[in-house]
C-alpha positions as CSV (number, residue, x, y, z in Angstrom):
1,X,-9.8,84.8,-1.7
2,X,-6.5,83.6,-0.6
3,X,-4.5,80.4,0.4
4,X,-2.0,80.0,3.3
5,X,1.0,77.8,3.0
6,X,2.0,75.8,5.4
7,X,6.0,75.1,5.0
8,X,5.4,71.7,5.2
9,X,3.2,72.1,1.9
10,X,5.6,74.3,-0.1
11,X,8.5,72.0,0.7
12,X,6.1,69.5,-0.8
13,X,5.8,71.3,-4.3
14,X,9.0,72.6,-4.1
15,X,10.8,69.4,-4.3
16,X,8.3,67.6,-6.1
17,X,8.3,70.2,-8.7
18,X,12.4,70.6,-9.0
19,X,12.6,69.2,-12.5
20,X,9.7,71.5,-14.2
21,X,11.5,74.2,-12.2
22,X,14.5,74.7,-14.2
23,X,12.8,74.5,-17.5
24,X,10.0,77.2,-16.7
25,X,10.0,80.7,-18.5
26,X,8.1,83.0,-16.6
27,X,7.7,86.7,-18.1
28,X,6.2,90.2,-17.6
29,X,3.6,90.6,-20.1
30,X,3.7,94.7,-20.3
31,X,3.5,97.1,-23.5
32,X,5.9,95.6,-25.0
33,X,4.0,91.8,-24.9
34,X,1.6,92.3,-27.9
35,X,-0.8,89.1,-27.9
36,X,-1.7,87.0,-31.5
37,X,-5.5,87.9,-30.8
38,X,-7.9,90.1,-28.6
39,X,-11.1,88.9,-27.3
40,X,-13.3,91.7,-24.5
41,X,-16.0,90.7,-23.1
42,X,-18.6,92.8,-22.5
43,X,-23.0,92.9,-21.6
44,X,-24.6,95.6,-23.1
45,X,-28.6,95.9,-24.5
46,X,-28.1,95.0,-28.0
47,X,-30.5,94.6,-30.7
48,X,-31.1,91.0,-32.1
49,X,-33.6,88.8,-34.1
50,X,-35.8,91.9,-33.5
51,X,-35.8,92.1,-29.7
52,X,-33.3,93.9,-27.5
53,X,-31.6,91.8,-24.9
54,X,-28.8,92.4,-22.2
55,X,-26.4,90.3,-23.7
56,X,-22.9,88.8,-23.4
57,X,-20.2,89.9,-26.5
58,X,-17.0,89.2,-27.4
59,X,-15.6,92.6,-29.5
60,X,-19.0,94.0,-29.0
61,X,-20.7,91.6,-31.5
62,X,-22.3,87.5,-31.2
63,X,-20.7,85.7,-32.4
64,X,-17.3,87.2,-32.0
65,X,-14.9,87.6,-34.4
66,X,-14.0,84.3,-36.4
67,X,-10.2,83.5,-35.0
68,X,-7.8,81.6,-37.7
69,X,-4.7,80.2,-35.7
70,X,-1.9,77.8,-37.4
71,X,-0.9,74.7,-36.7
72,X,2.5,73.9,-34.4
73,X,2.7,77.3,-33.4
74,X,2.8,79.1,-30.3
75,X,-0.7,81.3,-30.4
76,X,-1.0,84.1,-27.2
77,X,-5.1,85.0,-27.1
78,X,-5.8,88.4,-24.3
79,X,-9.2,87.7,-23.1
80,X,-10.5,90.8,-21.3
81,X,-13.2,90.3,-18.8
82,X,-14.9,93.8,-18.9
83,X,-18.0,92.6,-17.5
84,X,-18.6,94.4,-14.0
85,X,-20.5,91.8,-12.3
86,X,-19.6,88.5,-13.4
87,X,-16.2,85.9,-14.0
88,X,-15.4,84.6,-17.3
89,X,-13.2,81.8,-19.0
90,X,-12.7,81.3,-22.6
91,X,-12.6,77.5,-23.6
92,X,-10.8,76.6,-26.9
93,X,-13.5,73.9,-27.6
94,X,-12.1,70.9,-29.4
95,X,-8.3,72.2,-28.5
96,X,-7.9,71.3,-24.9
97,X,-5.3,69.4,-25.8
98,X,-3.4,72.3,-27.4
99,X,-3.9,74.6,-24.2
100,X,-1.4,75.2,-21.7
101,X,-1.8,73.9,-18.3
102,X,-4.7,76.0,-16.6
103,X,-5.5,77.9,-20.5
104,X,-8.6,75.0,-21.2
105,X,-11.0,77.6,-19.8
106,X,-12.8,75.5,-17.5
107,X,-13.5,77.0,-13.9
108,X,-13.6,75.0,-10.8
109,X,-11.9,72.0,-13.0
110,X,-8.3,73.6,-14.5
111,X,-8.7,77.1,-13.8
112,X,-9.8,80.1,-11.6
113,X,-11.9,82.4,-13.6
114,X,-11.1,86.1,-14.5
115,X,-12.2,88.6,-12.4
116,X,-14.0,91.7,-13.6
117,X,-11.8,94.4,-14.9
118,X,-9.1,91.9,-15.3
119,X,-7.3,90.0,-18.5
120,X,-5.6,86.7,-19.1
121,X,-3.4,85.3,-21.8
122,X,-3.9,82.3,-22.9
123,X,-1.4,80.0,-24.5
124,X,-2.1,77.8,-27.6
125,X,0.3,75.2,-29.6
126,X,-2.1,73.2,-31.9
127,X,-0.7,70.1,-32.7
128,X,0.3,69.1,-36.6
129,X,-2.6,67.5,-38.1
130,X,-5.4,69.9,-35.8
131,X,-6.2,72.0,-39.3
132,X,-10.0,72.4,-38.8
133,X,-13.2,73.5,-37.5
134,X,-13.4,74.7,-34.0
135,X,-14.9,77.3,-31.7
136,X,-14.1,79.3,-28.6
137,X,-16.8,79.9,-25.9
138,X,-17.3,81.1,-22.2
139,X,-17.5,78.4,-19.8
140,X,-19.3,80.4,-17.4
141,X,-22.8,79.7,-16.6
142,X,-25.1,81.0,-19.6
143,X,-22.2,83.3,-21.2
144,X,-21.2,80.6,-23.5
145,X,-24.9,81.0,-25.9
146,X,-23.6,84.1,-26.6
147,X,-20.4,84.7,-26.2
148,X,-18.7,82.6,-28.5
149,X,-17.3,82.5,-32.2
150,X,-15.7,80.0,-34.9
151,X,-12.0,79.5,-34.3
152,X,-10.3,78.1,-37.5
153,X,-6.9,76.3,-37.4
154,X,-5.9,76.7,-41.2
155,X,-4.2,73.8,-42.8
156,X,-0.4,74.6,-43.5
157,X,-0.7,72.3,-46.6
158,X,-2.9,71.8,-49.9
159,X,-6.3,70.6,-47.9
160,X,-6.8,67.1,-49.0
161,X,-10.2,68.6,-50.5
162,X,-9.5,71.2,-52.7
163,X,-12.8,73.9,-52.9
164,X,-13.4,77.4,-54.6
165,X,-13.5,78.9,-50.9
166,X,-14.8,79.0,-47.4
167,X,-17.9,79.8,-45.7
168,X,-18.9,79.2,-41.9
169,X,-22.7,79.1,-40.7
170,X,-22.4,79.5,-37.2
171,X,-25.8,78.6,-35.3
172,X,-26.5,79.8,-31.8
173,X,-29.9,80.6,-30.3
174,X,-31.8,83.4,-29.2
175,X,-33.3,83.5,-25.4
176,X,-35.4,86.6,-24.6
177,X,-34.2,85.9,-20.8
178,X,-31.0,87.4,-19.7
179,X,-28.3,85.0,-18.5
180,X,-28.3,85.8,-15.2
181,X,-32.2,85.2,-15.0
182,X,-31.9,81.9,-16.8
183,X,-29.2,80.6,-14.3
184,X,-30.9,81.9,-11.5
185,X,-34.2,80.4,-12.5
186,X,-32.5,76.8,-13.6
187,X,-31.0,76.3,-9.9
188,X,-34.3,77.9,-8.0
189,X,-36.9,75.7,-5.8
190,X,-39.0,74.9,-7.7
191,X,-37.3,75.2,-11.5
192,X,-38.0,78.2,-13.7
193,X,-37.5,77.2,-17.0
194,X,-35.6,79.2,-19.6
195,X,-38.4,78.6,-22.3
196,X,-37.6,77.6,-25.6
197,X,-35.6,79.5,-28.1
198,X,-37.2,82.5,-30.0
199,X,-35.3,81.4,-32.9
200,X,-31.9,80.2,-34.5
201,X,-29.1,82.6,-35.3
202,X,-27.2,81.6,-38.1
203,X,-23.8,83.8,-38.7
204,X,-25.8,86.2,-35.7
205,X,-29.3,86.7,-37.5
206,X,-32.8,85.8,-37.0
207,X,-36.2,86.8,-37.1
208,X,-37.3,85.6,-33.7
209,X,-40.7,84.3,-32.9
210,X,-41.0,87.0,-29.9
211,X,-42.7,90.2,-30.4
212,X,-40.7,92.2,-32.5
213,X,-39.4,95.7,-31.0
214,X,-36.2,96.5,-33.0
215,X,-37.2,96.0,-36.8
216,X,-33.4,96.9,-38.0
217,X,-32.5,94.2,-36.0
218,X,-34.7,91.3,-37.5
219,X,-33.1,90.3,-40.6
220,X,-31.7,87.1,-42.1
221,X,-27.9,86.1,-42.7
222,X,-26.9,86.3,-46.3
223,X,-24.2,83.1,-47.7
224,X,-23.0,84.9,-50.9
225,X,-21.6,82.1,-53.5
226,X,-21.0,81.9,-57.5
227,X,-22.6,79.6,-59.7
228,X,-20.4,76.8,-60.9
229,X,-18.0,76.3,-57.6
230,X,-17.4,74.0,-55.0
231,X,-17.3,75.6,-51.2
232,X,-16.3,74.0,-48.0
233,X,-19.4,74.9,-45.6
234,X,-18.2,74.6,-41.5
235,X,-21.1,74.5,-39.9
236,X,-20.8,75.2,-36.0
237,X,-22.9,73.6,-33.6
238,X,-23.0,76.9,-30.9
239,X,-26.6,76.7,-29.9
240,X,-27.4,76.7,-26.0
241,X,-30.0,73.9,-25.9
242,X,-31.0,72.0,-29.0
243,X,-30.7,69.3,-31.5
244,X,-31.4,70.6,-34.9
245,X,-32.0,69.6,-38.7
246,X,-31.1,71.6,-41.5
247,X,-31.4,71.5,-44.9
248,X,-30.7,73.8,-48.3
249,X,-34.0,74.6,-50.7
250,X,-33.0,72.7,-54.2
251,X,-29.5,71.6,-52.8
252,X,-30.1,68.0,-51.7
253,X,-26.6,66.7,-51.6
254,X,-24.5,68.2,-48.4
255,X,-20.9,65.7,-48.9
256,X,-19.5,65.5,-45.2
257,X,-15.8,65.5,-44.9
258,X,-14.9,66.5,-41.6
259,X,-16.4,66.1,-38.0
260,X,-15.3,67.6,-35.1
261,X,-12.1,69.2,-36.6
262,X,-10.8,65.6,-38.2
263,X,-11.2,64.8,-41.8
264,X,-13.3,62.0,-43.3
265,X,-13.9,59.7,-45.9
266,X,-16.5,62.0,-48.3
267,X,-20.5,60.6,-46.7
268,X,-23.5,62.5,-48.7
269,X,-26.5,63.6,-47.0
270,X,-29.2,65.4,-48.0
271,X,-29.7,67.4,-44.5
272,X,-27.5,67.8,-41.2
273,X,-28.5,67.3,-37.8
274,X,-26.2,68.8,-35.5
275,X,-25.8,69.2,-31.6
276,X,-24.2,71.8,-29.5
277,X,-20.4,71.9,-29.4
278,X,-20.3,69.8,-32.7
279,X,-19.0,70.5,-36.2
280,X,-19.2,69.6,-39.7
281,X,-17.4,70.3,-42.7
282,X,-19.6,69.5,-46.2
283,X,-18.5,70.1,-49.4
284,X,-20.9,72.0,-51.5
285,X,-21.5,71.8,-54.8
286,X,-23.6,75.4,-56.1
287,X,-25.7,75.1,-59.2
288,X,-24.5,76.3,-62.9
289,X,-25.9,78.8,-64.7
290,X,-27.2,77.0,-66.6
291,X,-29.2,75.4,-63.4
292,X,-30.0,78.6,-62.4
293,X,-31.7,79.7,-65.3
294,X,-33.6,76.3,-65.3
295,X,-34.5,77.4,-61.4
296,X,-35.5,80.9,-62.8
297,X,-33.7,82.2,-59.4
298,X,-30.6,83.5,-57.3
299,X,-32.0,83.0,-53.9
300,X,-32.1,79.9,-51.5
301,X,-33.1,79.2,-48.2
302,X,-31.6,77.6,-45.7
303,X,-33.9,76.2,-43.1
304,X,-33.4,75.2,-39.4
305,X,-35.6,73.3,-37.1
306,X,-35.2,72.4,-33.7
307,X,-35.2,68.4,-32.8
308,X,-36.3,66.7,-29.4
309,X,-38.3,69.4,-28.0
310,X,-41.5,70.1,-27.0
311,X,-42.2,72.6,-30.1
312,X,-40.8,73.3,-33.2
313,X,-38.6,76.0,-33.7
314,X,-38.1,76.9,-37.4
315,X,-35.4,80.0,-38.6
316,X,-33.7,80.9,-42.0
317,X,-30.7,82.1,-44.2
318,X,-30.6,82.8,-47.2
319,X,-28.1,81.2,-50.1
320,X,-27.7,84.1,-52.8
321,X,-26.2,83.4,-56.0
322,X,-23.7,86.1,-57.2
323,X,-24.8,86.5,-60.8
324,X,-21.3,86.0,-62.6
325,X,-23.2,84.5,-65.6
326,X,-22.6,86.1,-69.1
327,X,-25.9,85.1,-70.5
328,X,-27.4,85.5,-67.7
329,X,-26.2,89.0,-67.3
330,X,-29.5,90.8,-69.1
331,X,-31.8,88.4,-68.4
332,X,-34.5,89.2,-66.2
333,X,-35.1,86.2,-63.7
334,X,-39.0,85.5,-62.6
335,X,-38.0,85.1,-59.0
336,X,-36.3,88.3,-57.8
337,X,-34.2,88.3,-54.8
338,X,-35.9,87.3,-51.5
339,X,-36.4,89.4,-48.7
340,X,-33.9,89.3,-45.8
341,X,-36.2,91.2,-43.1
342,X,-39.6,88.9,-43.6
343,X,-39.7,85.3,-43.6
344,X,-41.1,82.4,-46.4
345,X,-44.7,82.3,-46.4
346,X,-44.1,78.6,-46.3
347,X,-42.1,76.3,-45.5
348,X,-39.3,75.8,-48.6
349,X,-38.0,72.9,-47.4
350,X,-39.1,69.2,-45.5
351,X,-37.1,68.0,-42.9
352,X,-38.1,65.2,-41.6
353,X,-38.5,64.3,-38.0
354,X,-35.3,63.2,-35.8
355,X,-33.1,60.9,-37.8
356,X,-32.0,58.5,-34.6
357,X,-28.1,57.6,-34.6
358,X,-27.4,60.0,-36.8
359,X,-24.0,59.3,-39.0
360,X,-23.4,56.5,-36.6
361,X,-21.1,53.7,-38.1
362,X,-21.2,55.9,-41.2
363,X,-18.3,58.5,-40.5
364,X,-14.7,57.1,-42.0
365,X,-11.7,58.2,-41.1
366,X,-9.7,59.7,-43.8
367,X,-6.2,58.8,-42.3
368,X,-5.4,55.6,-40.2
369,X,-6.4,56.8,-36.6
370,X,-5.2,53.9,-34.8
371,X,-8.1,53.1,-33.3
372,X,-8.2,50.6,-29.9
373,X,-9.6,47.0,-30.7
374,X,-12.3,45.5,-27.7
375,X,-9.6,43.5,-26.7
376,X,-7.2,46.7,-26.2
377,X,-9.4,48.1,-23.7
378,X,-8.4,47.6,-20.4
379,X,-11.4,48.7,-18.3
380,X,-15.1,50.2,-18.8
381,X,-16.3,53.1,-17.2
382,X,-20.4,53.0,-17.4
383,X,-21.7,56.7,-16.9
384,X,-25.5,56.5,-15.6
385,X,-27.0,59.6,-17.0
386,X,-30.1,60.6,-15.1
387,X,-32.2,63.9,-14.8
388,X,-33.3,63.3,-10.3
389,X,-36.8,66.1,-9.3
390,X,-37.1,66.8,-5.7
391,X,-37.5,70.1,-4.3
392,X,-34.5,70.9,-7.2
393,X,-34.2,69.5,-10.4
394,X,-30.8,68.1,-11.2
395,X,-29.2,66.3,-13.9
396,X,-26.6,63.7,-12.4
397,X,-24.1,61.3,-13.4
398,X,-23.7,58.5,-11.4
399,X,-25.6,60.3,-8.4
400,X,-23.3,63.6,-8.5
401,X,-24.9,67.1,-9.8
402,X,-21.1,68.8,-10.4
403,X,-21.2,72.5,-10.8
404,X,-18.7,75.0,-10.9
405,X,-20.6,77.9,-8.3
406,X,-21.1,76.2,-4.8
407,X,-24.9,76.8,-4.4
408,X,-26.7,76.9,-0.8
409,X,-29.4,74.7,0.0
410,X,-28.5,72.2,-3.6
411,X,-27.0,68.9,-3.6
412,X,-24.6,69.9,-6.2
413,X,-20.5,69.0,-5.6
414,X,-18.8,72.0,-5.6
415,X,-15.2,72.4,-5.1
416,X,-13.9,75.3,-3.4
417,X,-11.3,76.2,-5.6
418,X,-10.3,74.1,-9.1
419,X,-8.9,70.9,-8.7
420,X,-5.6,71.4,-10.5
421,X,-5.0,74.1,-7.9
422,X,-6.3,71.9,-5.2
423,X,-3.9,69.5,-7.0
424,X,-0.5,72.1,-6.8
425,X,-1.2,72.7,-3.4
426,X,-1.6,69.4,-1.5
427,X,-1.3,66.6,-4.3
428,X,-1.4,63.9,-1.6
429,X,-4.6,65.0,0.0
430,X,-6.0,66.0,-3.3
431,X,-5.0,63.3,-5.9
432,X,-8.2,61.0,-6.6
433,X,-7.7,57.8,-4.9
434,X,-7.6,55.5,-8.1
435,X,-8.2,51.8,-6.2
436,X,-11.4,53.5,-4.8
437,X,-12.8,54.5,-7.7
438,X,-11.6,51.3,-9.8
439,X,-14.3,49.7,-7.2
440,X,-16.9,52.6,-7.9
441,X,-17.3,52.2,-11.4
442,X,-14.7,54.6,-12.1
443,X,-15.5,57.4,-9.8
444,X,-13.6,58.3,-6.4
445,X,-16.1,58.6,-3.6
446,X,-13.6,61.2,-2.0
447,X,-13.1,64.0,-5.0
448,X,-16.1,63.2,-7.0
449,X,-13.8,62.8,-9.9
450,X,-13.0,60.0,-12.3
451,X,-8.8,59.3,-12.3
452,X,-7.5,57.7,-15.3
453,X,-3.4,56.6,-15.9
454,X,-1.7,57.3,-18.6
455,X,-1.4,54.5,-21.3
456,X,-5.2,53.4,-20.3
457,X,-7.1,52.1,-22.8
458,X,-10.7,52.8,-21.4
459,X,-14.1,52.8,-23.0
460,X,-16.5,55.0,-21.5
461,X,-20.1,54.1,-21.9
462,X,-22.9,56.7,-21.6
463,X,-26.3,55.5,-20.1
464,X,-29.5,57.1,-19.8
465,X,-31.5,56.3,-17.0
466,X,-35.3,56.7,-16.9
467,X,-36.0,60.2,-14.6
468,X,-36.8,59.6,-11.1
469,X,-39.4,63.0,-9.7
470,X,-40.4,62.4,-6.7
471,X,-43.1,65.5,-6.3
472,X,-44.6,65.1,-9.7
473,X,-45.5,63.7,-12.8
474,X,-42.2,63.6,-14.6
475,X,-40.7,60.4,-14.1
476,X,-39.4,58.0,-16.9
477,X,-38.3,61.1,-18.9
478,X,-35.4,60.9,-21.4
479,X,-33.7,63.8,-23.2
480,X,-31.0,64.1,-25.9
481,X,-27.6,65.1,-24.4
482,X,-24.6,66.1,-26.5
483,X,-21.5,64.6,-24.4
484,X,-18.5,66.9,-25.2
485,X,-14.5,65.4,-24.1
486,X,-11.8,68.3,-22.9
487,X,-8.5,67.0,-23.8
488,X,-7.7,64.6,-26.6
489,X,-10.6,63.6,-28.8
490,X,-12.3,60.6,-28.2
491,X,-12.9,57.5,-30.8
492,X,-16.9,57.2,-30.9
493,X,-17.7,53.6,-31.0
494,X,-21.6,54.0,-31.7
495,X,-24.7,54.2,-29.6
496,X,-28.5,52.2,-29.3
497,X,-31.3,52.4,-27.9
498,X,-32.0,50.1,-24.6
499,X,-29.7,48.5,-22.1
500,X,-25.2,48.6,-23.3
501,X,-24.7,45.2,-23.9
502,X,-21.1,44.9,-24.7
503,X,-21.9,42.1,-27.6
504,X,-24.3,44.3,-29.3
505,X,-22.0,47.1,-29.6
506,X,-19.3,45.1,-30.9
507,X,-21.3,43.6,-33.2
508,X,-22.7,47.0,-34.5
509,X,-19.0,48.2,-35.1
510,X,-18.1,45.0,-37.0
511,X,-16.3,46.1,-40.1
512,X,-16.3,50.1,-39.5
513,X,-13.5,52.0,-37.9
514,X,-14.3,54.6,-35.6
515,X,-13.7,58.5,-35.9
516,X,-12.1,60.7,-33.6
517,X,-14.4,63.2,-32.4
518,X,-15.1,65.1,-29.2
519,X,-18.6,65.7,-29.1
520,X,-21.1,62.8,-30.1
521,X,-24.9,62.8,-29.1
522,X,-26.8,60.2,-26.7
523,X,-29.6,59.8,-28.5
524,X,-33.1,59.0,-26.4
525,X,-35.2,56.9,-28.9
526,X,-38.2,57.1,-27.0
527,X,-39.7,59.9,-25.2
528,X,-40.7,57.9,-21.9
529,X,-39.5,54.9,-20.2
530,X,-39.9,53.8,-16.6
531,X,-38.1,55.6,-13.7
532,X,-34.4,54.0,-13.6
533,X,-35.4,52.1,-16.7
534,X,-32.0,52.3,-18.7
535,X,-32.6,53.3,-22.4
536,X,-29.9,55.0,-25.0
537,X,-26.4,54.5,-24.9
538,X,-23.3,56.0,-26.3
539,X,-19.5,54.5,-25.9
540,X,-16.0,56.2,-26.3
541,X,-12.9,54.5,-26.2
542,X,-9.9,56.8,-25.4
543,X,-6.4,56.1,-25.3
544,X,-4.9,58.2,-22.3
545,X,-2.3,60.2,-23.3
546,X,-3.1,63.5,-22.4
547,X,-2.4,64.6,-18.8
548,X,-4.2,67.2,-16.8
549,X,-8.1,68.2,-15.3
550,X,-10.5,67.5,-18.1
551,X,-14.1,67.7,-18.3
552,X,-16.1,65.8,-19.8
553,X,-20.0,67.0,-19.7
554,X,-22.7,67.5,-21.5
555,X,-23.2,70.2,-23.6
556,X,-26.7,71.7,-23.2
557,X,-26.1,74.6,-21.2
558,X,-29.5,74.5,-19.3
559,X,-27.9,71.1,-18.1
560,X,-24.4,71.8,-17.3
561,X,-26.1,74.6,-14.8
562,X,-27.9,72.2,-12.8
563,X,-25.3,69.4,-12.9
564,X,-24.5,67.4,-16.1
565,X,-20.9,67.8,-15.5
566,X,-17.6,65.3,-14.6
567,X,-14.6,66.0,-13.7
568,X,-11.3,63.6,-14.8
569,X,-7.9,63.9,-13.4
570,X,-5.8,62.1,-15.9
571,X,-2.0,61.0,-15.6
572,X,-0.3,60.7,-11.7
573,X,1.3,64.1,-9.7
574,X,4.5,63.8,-11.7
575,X,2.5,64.0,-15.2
576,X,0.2,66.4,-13.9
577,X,1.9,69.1,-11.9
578,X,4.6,70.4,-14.7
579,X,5.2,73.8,-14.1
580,X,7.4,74.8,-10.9
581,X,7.6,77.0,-8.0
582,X,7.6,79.7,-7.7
583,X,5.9,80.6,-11.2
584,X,2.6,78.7,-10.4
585,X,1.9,80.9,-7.8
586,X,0.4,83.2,-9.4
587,X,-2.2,80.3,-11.1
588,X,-3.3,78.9,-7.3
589,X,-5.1,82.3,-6.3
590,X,-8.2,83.7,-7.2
591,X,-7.5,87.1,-9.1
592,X,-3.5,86.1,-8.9
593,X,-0.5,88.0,-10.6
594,X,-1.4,85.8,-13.8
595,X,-4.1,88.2,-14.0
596,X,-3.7,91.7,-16.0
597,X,-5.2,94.8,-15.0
598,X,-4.6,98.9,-15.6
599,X,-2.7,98.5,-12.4
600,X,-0.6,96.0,-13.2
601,X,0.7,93.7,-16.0
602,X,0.0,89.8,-16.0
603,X,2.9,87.8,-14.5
604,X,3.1,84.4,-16.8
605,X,4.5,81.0,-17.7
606,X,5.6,80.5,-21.3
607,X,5.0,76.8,-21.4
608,X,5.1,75.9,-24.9
C-alpha cells in the first residue's frame, strides 16, 4: 500500500512542519540499538484451562511477561509481529499519554499496524506521578484476550502505602473459538456469537467448563503469601467480555487504594467487581498464625463470577499460606492443602448479584487532582450508546459503527489509512471540521470523529439507548459497557440509571471529588427498556491537554469488533503534527522504513 505526493502536499508539511523539523532525532536502530524490553508475538496450539486452542502469545506464554518501567524515563519496547497471517499493535493501556506520537498502539486511529515478519519500537516517557497499575494489549481484533500482560510503572519513591510485597492477579478469559473465528462470526450476516467464556484465567490458569482434553493443562493459579503481612494485590481487569465479582474465602476486607493507576483515599470492600481494561490496587491484610490455627488451614480460595450475562461463569485460585509459623511448624492442620487440578465441591464463597454503581461517589483522590467544577465546563458532548440488528448487528455511537478493518457489505466507518496519517498528509482536507461538529453534538459529519481544542473543559456524557432490531425479537436490550479513554485519564463524575439530567448529576457529586481514571463502567440497571428508550448514564469531564488521535471506545472486545468505537482528534495541526519532514515518512506508509525486519533495520524518531 503506498501514498503519492503531490508537490503541492509536501510543500504543505514541509513548511508547516519547519519548527518540529530542526528538533527531530531520527536514528538507525541496528545491532547496536538494544531495546528496554522484548515483546514477539506469536499463535501456536497451546494447552489451557484443559483444552488446546490456537492462541495469540506474547514470549510464547498468556499473559505475557509482567513489564516494570520507571517513571520520567525514556523506555524503548521491540514488539515483534511473528504471526504469519495477521497485523498487530501493542497499546500501553492507561499510558497513551506517555506514548510517542503514533506508539498508542491503536490502528486506523494513530498508527498503521505491523506487518507480519516485521518489528516496531515503541517509545515510552511516563510522566512523574504515573507509578501504578497498568497493562499492555493488542489492539487488533480478538488478539488483545490473549495477548496481553501487566505492565507496572514502579514508584521512584517510598509508596505512600507501605506493604510486605507485591502480587498481581491478572484475569483474562478463556474462549474455545479461535480469534479469527470469533471476528469472523461477530461481523457475519446473520451474527455468530462467540459463546460465553469457558472460564476465567487468573495469573493464566483455569479449569474450564469445556470438555477437558489436556489434563496438565487444567490447573488453578497459586497466590503464595506469609501469615502476619500486609500485600498490595493489583488486580487487572484483562478479560475479553465480562463484568465480574470476586471475592477471597475468610478474607472479607479487600482496602482499595488505587484505581486505574492513581492512588486513593483507603475505601474497604468485602469483594471487587471489575470490568475489562480496569484496575485496582487493595491492600491486604493475611491472617496470623494465630488465625490460621483458629481456621485449622493454609489454603483459600479465590472465587470469580461473571456479572451481566446470560449464565454464570464461576473459576478459582487459590491463596496458600507459606507456613512461617514456629508453633505451627509440627502441628498437623485438619485441612491439608487443596487441590490445584480439581475444583471446590461447592461454592466457598457468596457473591452477591451485581452491585449497580459500583464505587461510584465512593473513590477519593489521595492527592488534590484539580478537578473541573460544572461551571468550568465549557460544552457537553452526549454519546448515545446503542446496540442497531438488521441484517448485521452493530453497536453504534451516535449512529456510527467505527472499525479499524473496512468490511464489504457493513455499515461500519472505516478509514482507509489512520487518521494521524491522513492528518500528516493533507491536514486541511483531513482536520475535523470543529464548527460542524459543535452543531452535531460533538461529532463531525465529514470524518466521523469528535475534535476537541486544547484548554476545553468538556464533559462527556455516555447514554444507553434502548436496542432497536428490526428482524427480531431483541429490541429494548441494554448491556454493560466498560468505556476506556486513550490519552490523559478522565475525571469520572458518576453515573444513574434513566435519562442524564444535568441537575441530578450534580446533585449526586455534591460534596465528593472525582477520581481520575480511564476506564469506568456504564452500568444498565435494567435488563429491558423500550427501543430508543434512554436508560444508564455515565459522565467524564476532561481537561484537554493532551494532543493527538485518541480513542475512546468501549472495552468489550466482542463490541469494539462490530462498532463500539470513536475516534477524537484533539489539539489544532500545529499541536498535532510535531514531528517533521522528512522523518515521518517512514510513519505515513503501510509496512514503512519505521518497520524492522531481517532485511533491514527500523528507521526512527527519538521523540522524547
Amino acid at each position: 500500500m503506498r501514498w503519492l505526493f503531490s508537490n503541492d502536499v509536501f510543500f504543505f508539511i514541509t513548511s508547516l512542519l519547519v519548527t518540529a523539523a530542526a528538533a527531530s532525532d531520527t536514528r538507525v536502530h541496528d545491532d547496536s540499538f538494544i531495546p528496554d524490553e522484548v515483546l514477539r508475538v506469536t499463535r501456536q496450539y497451546v494447552g489451557i484451562g484443559g483444552i488446546v486452542r490456537y492462541t495469540t502469545l506474547v514470549n510464547g506464554t498468556t499473559p505475557g511477561p509482567e513489564l516494570h518501567i520507571p517513571e520520567d524515563k525514556v523506555v524503548w519496547i521491540r514488539v515483534y509481529n511473528d504471526i504469519p497471517d495477521a497485523n498487530l499493535t501493542m497499546h500501553w493501556h492507561g499510558l497513551a499519554q506517555a506514548a510517542a506520537p503514533f506508539s498508542d498502539g491503536s490502528p486506523m486511529a494513530s498508527q498503521w499496524p505491523i506487518p507480519p515478519g516485521h518489528y516496531f519500537d515503541y517509545e515510552l516517557k511516563t510522566p512523574r506521578g504515573t507509578a501504578g497499575t497498568f497493562f499492555y494489549h493488542s489492539h487488533v481484533g480478538f488478539q488483545t484476550s490473549t495477548a496481553n500482560g501487566p505492565l507496572i510503572v514502579d514508584d521512584p519513591n517510598p509508596p505512600p502505602y507501605p506493604v510486605d510485597g507485591d502480587r498481581v492477579i491478572h484475569i483474562q478469559e478463556l474462549f474455545d473459538k479461535t480469534d479469527t473465528a470469533i471476528e469472523e462470526g461477530m461481523r457475519a450476516s446473520p451474527l455468530v456469537w462467540s459463546g460465553e467464556p469457558g472460564g476465567f484465567l487468573i495469573n493464566g490458569n483455569t479449569i474450564s467448563d469445556y470438555r477437558i482434553v489436556d489434563p496438565e493443562s487444567a490447573r488453578l493459579s497459586v497466590i503464595e503469601v506469609d501469615p502476619g503481612k500486609t500485600y498490595r494485590f493489583r488486580y487487572i481487569g484483562a478479560m475479553a467480555l465480562t463484568y465480574a465479582a470476586l471475592a477471597f474465602e475468610n478474607h472479607t476486607n479487600l482496602e482499595i487504594i488505587e484505581a486505574d493507576g492513581k492512588y486513593t483515599e483507603p475505601y474497604s470492600m468485602p469483594l471487587l467487581q471489575i470490568g475489562s481494561g480496569q484496575r485496582f490496587s487493595t491492600l491486604f491484610e493475611t491472617k496470623t498464625c494465630d488465625e490460621l490455627a483458629s481456621l485449622q488451614k493454609w489454603d483459600f480460595y479465590l472465587q470469580i463470577e461473571s456479572r451481566d450475562r446470560p449464565r454464570t461463569v464461576t473459576s478459582y485460585a487459590v491463596l496458600r499460606y507459606r507456613n512461617t509459623c514456629d508453633a505451627l511448624q509440627h502441628r498437623h492442620l485438619h485441612d491439608l492443602p487443596v487441590s490445584t487440578t480439581a475444583l471446590p465441591r461447592q461454592k466457598p464463597v457468596y457473591l452477591p448479584p451485581t452491585i449497580e454503581g459500583f464505587l461510584d461517589y465512593k473513590l477519593e483522590p489521595l492527592f488534590p487532582n484539580d478537578a473541573p467544577s460544572a461551571a468550568e465546563v465549557s460544552r457537553r458532548v452526549f454519546v448515545y450508546v446503542q446496540k442497531q440488528v438488521d441484517r448485521y448487528t452493530l453497536w453504534t455511537d451516535n449512529g456510527v459503527a467505527w472499525g479499524d478493518t473496512p468490511e464489504k457489505n457493513v455499515d461500519y466507518t472505516s478509514p482507509p489509512e489512520p487518521y494521524l496519517v491522513s492528518l500528516y498528509k493533507n491536514a486541511s482536507r483531513y482536520l475535523p471540521n470543529y464548527e460542524a461538529a459543535i452543531a452535531n453534538n460533538g461529532l463531525d459529519p465529514g470524518t466521523k470523529t469528535y475534535p476537541v481544542k486544547l484548554g476545553e473543559v468538556i464533559e462527556i456524557v455516555f447514554q444507553q439507548l434502548g436496542s432497536v432490531d428490526h428482524i427480531g425479537p431483541w429490541g429494548g436490550f441494554l448491556d454493560t459497557h466498560p468505556w476506556h479513554a486513550h490519552g490523559g485519564h478522565v475525571y469520572d463524575v458518576g453515573g444513574g440509571p434513566g435519562a442524564y439530567d444535568p441537575e441530578e448529576a450534580e446533585e449526586r457529586l455534591r460534596g465528593t471529588h472525582p477520581v481520575l481514571r480511564d476506564t469506568t463502567m456504564l452500568f444498565r440497571y435494567k435488563t429491558k427498556v423500550q427501543p430508543n428508550q434512554p436508560w444508564g448514564w455515565r459522565a467524564w469531564r476532561l481537561r484537554v491537554q493532551d494532543p493527538g488521535v485518541w480513542m475512546i471506545h468501549c472495552h468489550m472486545l466482542q463490541h469494539m469488533i462490530v462498532g463500539m468505537q470513536t475516534v477524537w482528534v484533539i489539539g489544532d495541526t500545529e499541536d498535532i503534527l510535531n514531528i517533521g519532514q522528512p522523518d515521518v515518512m517512514g510513519y505515513l506508509e503501510y509496512g514503512g522504513n519505521v518497520n524492522g525486519n531481517t532485511t533491514h533495520p527500523a528507521k526512527v524518531v527519538h521523540y522524547f
